[in-house]
N, C-alpha and C positions, 0 to 999 in steps of 0.2 A: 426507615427512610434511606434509600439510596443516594450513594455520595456519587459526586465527580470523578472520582477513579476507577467507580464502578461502572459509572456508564460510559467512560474512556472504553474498557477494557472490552465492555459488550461489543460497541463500534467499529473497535479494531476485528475482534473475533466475525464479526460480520466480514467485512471487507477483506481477512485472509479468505474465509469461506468465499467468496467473491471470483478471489485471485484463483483459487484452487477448483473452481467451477468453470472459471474461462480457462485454464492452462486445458484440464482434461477434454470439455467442449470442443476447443482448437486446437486438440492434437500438438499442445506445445511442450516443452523439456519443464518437470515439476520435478522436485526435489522434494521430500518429506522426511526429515531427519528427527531422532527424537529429541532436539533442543531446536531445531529451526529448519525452514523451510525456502524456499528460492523457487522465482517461476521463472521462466526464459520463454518471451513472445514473439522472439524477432522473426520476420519481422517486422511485426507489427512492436509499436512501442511501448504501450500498457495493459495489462500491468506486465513491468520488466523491473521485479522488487527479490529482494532478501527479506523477509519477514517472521512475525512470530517468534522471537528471541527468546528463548528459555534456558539461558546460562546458569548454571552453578558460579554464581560470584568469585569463586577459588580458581573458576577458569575461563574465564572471560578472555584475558590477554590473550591464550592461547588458543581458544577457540576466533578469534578475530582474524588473526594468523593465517588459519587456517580458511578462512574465509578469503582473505587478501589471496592467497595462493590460489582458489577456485575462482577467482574476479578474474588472474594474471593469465590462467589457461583457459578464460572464455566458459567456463561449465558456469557461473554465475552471473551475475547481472552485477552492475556496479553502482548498487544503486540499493540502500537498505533504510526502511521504515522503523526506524526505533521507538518501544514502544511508551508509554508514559506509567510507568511504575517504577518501582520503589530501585531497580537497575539504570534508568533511564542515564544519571550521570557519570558514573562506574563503564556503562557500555559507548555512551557518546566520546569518553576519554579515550577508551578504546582505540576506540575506529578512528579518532584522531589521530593517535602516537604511529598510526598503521596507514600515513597518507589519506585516509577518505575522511574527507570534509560536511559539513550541514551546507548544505542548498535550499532547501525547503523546510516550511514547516506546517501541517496540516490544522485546522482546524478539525476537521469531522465535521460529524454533522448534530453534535451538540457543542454548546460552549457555556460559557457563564454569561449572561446576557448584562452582567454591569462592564463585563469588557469590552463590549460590542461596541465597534465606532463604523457607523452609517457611512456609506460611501458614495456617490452617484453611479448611474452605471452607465456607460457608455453609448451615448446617441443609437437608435433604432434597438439595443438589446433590456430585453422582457423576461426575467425569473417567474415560472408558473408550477405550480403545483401539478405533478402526472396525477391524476384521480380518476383517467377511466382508460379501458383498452384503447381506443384509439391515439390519445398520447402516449401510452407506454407504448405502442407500433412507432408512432415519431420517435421519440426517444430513443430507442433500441435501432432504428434507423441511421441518426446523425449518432448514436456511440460507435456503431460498424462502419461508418465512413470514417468516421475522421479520428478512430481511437483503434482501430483494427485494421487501415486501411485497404477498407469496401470490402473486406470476407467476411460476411454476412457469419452471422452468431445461429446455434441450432439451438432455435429457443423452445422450452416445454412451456 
């Protein structure tokens, strides 16, 4: 049986794969380092992440450092996706002690459904299921307006 951390981990690995499909697609600034990775969109503004953290716990401080210094001369993005494994606290201390703050925090696109609190949604707006081409053409539509703004994606 697959646990929750396991299908954390798929999710995320999905959405770097994501990130690192839209960087090379738009011809944007990608970093692939062998402990983590950073996309640079500008200027459009997502994904504009530091992701994929793969620290040696021994150098975590110092790899963050190191990070904070590639934020300060603009080669990164200020803005990093921490992942939910067994580093999660060790690295959010991190990036703390180092000026950068939690603003966010993601669900995915699984959760534990007894945590799940219903919420209304907002007059005129409708969640739908993409299950054929011509919604994924919409979809990929309003994501290159208003998530790339208007430079159209080179979809296969």
């Amino acid at each position: 049986m697959i646990n929750m951390r396991e299908i954390d981990s798929i999710i995320e690995k999905q959405i770097y794969d994501l990130f690192i499909y839209i960087a090379r697609k738009g011809d944007r600034t990608l970093f692939i380092g062998n402990d983590i990775k950073w996309v640079r969109t500008v200027p459009s503004t997502w994904p504009n992440f530091i992701f994929d953290f793969q620290f040696n716990p021994d150098e975590i401080t110092s790899r963050v450092k190191m990070i904070n210094t590639e934020i300060e001369q603009l080669n990164a993005p200020p803005l990093c996706i921490v992942p939910n494994n067994e580093q999660t606290g060790l690295l959010t201390a991190a990036l703390e002690e180092n000026g950068l703050r939690l603003s966010a925090q993601w669900t995915g696109m699984a959760m534990d459904l007894a945590l799940f609190q219903e919420r209304l949604l907002p007059a005129g707006m409708e969640i739908y299921e993409v299950n054929n081409l011509s919604l994924l053409e919409e979809w990929c539509t309003v994501a290159s307006k208003y998530l790339f703004n208007s430079s159209p994606l080179d979809i296969d």
